[in-house]
C-alpha positions, -999 to 999 in steps of 0.1 A, spaced: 168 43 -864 131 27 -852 102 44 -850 75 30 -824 42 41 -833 14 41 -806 -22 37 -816 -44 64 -797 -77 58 -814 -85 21 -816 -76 -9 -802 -81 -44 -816 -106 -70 -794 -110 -109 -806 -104 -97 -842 -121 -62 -845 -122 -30 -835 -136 -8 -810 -139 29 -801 -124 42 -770 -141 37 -737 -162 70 -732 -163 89 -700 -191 93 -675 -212 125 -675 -232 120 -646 -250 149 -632 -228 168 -605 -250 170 -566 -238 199 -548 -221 195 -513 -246 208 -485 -215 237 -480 -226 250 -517 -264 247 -511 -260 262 -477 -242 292 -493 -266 296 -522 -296 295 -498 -280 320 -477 -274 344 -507 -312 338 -520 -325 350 -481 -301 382 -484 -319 387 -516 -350 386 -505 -352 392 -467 -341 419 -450 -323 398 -421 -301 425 -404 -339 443 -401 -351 410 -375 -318 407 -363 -315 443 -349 -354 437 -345 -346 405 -321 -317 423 -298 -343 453 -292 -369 434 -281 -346 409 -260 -331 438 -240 -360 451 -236 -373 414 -217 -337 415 -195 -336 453 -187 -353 469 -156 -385 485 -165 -391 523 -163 -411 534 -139 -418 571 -151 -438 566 -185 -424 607 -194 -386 596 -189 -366 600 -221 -353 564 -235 -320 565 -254 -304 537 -278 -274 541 -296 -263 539 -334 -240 538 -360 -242 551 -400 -229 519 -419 -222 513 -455 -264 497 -460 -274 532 -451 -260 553 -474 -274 573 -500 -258 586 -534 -249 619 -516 -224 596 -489 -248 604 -457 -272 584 -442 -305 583 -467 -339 598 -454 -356 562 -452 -332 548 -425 -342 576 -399 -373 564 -403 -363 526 -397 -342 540 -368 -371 557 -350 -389 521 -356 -364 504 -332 -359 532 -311 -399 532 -300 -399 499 -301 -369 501 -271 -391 527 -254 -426 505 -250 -409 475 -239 -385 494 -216 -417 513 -203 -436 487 -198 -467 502 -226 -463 469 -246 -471 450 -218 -501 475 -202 -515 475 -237 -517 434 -242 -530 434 -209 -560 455 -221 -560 436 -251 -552 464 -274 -529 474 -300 -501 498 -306 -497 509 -341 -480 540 -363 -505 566 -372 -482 594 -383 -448 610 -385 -436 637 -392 -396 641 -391 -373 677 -399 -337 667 -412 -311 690 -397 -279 682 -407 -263 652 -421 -246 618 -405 -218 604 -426 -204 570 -426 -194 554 -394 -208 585 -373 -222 576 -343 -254 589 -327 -281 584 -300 -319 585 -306 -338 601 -278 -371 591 -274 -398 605 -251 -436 604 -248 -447 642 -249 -485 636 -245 -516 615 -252 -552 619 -260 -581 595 -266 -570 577 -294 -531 582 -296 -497 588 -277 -473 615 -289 -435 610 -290 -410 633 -296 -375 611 -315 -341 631 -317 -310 621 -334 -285 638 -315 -246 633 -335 -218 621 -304 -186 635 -319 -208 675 -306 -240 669 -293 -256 688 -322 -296 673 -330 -292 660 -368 -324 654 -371 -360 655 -355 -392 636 -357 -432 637 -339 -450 605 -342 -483 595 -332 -491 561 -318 -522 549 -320 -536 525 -295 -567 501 -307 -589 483 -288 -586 507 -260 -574 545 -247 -542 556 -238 -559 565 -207 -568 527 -200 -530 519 -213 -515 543 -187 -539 537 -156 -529 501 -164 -492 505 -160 -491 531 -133 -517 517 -111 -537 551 -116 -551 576 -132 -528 600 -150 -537 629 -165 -517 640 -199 -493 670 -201 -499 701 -220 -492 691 -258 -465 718 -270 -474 740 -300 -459 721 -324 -477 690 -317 -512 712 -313 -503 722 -349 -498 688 -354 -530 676 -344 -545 702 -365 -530 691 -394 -543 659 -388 -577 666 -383 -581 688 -416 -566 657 -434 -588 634 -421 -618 658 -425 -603 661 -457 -599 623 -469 -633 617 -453 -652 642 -481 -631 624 -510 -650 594 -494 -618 573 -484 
């Protein structure tokens, strides 16, 4: 019987010996597919991107669509309850009606034409208040419509009425007042802008009188803390 024995460790050079040839550790360089994906997970981290996305199709439909020529007319924009808006409870959480009514009035002053009246007065249109009364809930992939309308104005702020009206009955889920506040000018100067004319405000309904009661004990109220 012969044995063949193979030598795995050393190996014999002009007469001596020498260690095995060591492998190369060089430093790995990602493939732009890997840094493409990590730099897409770090901007989902830290930007809300479906928030300018949804942000971009408003405003771009709001370019392409025919403008509204009666400033009162109720605006409507769809929606859906996805998986992002859910709360612990399995309905849609109270901050994303909020975020809805942002897009939805957003819809309603380019579709009215106030965004453009207002830069053309070089003013400003900005939040000043809301107040919102949850109904009933919205559950996962129940769709809805926001109905948004401009109730009233003043001297320093429109009033709009925002619904969230369920499609599978027709029943209001939920209902908000907000005040927009216009800077740098009226709403009177916004509106006489955009119609051509003077316009005089409707009757504010009770609840937005109480409303604007509210708001002026508050500010009364703020402005003897000193703030």
């Amino acid at each position: 019987m012969v044995y063949i024995f193979r030598s795995t460790t050393r190996r014999v050079v002009s007469g001596g010996l020498t260690s095995p040839p060591r492998a190369s550790h060089s430093s790995p360089i990602m493939d732009p597919a890997t840094l493409a994906l990590l730099a897409l997970v770090v901007l989902l981290l830290n930007v809300d991107v479906l928030y300018f996305l949804r942000l971009f199709v408003v405003i771009f439909k709001g370019f392409v669509c025919k403008q509204q020529k009666d400033i009162l007319k109720e605006h409507e924009i769809p929606g859906i309850v996805l998986f992002g808006d859910l709360d612990y409870m399995l309905h849609m959480n109270n901050a994303r009606y909020l975020r809805e009514c942002d897009f939805a009035r957003i819809a309603l002053c380019f579709s009215h034409g106030i965004i453009k009246a207002t830069r053309a007065c070089r003013a400003t249109i900005i939040a000043g208040g809301l107040a919102i009364r949850y109904r009933r809930s919205l559950t996962l992939f129940e769709r809805f419509i926001i109905r948004t309308k401009i109730l009233c104005w003043d001297s320093k702020a429109f009033y709009m009425e925002q619904q969230f009206v369920a499609r599978r009955d027709g029943r209001t889920a939920a209902v908000a007042l907000v005040k927009m506040n216009v800077r740098g000018a009226t709403p009177d100067d916004v509106v006489r802008n955009l119609c051509r004319r003077s316009v005089e405000s409707p009757t504010p309904p009770l609840e937005v009188q109480c409303w604007m009661e509210y708001d002026d004990a508050s500010r009364q109220a703020l402005s003897d803390e000193g703030q």
